[in-house]
C-alpha positions as CSV (number, residue, x, y, z in Angstrom):
1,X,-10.8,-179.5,-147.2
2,X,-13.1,-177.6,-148.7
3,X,-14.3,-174.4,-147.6
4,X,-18.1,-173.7,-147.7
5,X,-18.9,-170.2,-148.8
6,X,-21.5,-168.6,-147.8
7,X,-24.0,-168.1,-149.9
8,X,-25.2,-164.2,-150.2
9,X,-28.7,-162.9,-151.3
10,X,-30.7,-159.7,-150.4
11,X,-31.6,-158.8,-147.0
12,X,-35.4,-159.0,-146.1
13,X,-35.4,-155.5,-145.6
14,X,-34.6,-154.8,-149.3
15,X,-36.7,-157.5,-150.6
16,X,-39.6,-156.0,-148.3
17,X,-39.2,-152.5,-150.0
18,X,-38.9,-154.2,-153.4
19,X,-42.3,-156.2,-153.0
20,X,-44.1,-153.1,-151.7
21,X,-43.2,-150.6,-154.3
22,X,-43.8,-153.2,-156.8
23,X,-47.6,-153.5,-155.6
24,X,-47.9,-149.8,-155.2
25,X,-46.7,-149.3,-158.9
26,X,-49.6,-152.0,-159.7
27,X,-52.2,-150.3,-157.9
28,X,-51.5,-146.9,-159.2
29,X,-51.5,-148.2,-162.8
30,X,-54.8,-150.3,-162.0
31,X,-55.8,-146.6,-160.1
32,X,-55.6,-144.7,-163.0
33,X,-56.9,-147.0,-166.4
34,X,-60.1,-147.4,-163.4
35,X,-60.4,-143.5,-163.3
36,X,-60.3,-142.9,-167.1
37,X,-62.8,-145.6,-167.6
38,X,-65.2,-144.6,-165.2
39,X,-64.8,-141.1,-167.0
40,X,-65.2,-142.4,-170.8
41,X,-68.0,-144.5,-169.4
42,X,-70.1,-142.2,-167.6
43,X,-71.0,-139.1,-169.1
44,X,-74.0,-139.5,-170.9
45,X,-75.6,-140.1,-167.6
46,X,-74.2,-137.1,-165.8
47,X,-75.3,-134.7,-169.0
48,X,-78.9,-136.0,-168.8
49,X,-79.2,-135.2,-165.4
50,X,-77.7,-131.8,-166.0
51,X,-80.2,-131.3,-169.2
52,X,-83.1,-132.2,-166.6
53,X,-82.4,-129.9,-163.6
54,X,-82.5,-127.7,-166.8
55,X,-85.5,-128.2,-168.8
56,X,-89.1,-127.0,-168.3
57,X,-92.2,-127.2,-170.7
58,X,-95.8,-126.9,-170.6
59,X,-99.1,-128.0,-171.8
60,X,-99.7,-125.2,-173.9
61,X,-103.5,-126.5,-174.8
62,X,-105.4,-129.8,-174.6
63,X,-108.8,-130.7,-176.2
64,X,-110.8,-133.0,-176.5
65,X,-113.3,-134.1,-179.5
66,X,-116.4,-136.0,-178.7
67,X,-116.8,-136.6,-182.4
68,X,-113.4,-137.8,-182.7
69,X,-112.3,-139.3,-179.7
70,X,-109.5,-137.6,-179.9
71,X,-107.0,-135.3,-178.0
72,X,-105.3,-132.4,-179.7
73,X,-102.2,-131.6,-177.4
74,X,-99.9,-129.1,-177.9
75,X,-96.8,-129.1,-175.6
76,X,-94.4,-126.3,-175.6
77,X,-91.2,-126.3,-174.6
78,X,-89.6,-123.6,-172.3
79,X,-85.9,-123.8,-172.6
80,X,-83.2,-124.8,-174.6
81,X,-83.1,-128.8,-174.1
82,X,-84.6,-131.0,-176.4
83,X,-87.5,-133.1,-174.5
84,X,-87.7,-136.8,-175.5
85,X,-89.5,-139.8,-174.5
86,X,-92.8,-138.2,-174.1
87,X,-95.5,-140.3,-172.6
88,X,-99.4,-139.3,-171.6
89,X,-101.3,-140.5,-168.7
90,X,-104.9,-140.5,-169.1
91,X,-107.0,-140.5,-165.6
92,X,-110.4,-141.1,-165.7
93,X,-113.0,-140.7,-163.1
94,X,-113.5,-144.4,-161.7
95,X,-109.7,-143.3,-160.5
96,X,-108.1,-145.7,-162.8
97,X,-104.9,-144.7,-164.9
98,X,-104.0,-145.5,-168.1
99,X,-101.3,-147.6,-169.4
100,X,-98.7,-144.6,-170.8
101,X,-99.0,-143.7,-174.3
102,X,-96.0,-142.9,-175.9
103,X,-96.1,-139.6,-178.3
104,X,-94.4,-139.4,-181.7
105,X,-90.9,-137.6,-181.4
106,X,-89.3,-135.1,-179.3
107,X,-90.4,-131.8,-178.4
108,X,-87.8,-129.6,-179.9
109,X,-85.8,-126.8,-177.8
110,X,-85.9,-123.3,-177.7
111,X,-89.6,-122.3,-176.9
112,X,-91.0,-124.4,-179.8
113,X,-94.0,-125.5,-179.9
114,X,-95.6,-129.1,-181.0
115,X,-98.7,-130.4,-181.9
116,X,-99.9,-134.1,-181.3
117,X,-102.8,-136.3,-181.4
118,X,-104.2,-139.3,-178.8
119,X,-106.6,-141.4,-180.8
120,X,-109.4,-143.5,-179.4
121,X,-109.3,-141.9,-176.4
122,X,-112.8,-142.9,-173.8
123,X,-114.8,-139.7,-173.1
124,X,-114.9,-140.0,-169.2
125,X,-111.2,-138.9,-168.6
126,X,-110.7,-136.3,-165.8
127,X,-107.4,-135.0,-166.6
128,X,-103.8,-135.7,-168.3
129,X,-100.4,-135.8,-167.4
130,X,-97.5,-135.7,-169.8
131,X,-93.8,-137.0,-168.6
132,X,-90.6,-136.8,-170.3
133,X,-87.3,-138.3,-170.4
134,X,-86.9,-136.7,-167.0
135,X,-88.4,-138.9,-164.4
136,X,-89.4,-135.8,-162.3
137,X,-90.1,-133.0,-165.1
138,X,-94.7,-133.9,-165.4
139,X,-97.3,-132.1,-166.6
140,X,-101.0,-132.4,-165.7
141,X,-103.9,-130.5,-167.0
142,X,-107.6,-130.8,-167.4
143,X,-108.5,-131.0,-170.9
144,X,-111.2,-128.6,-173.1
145,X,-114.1,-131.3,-174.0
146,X,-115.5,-130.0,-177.3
């Protein structure tokens, strides 16, 4: 007769341990290619928002030309961070706003200043406000009517 030999394979314990470091050696190597991503990925973002707690500028001088219809602005800009996506606001006095005008370049760091011009602008306007890049770094001021 032939004897049946048990046959032997690893305790449930063992394969327990096994399957457990196995997923912790997957999750740590998910863990980390996720952390360096998220790094390689994100700082643009995090350096504009540093730039913007940073910059300040001003409207330096605004008029207006009846003969023109014009606006001569010139922005100046107060610290070291280059200002970009500059837009104008006009408001005018039957309180309606106007749709942004977008200005011609960047304002350039370093207490520059910068000179631009709004064309075909209506007379009744009340006031300006310029905004930048930085959705909470605006500007308003009453213009000069000449």
């Amino acid at each position: 007769m032939a004897s049946l030999e048990k046959q032997k394979g690893i305790s449930p314990l063992v394969a327990a341990v096994l399957l457990i470091a196995v997923t912790m050696t997957i999750a740590g190597v998910l863990a980390y290619w996720a952390a360096s991503f998220v790094q390689t990925s994100l700082p643009a973002a995090n350096q504009t928002e540093a730039d913007c707690r940073l910059a300040e500028f001003s409207i330096y001088s605004c008029r207006y030309s009846n003969s023109s219809s014009t606006i001569n602005l010139i922005l100046e800009n107060k610290k070291n961070i280059e200002l970009r996506g500059l837009k104008v606001f006009l408001f005018y006095a039957n309180d309606t706003i106007s749709d942004p005008i977008s200005l011609d370049g960047a304002l350039p760091p370093g207490g520059m200043l910068k000179s631009f011009i709004i064309n075909n602008v209506d007379w009744n306007f009340t006031k300006i406000s310029v905004g930048t890049h930085c959705p909470e770094l605006t500007k308003e001021k009453v213009c000069t009517k000449v």
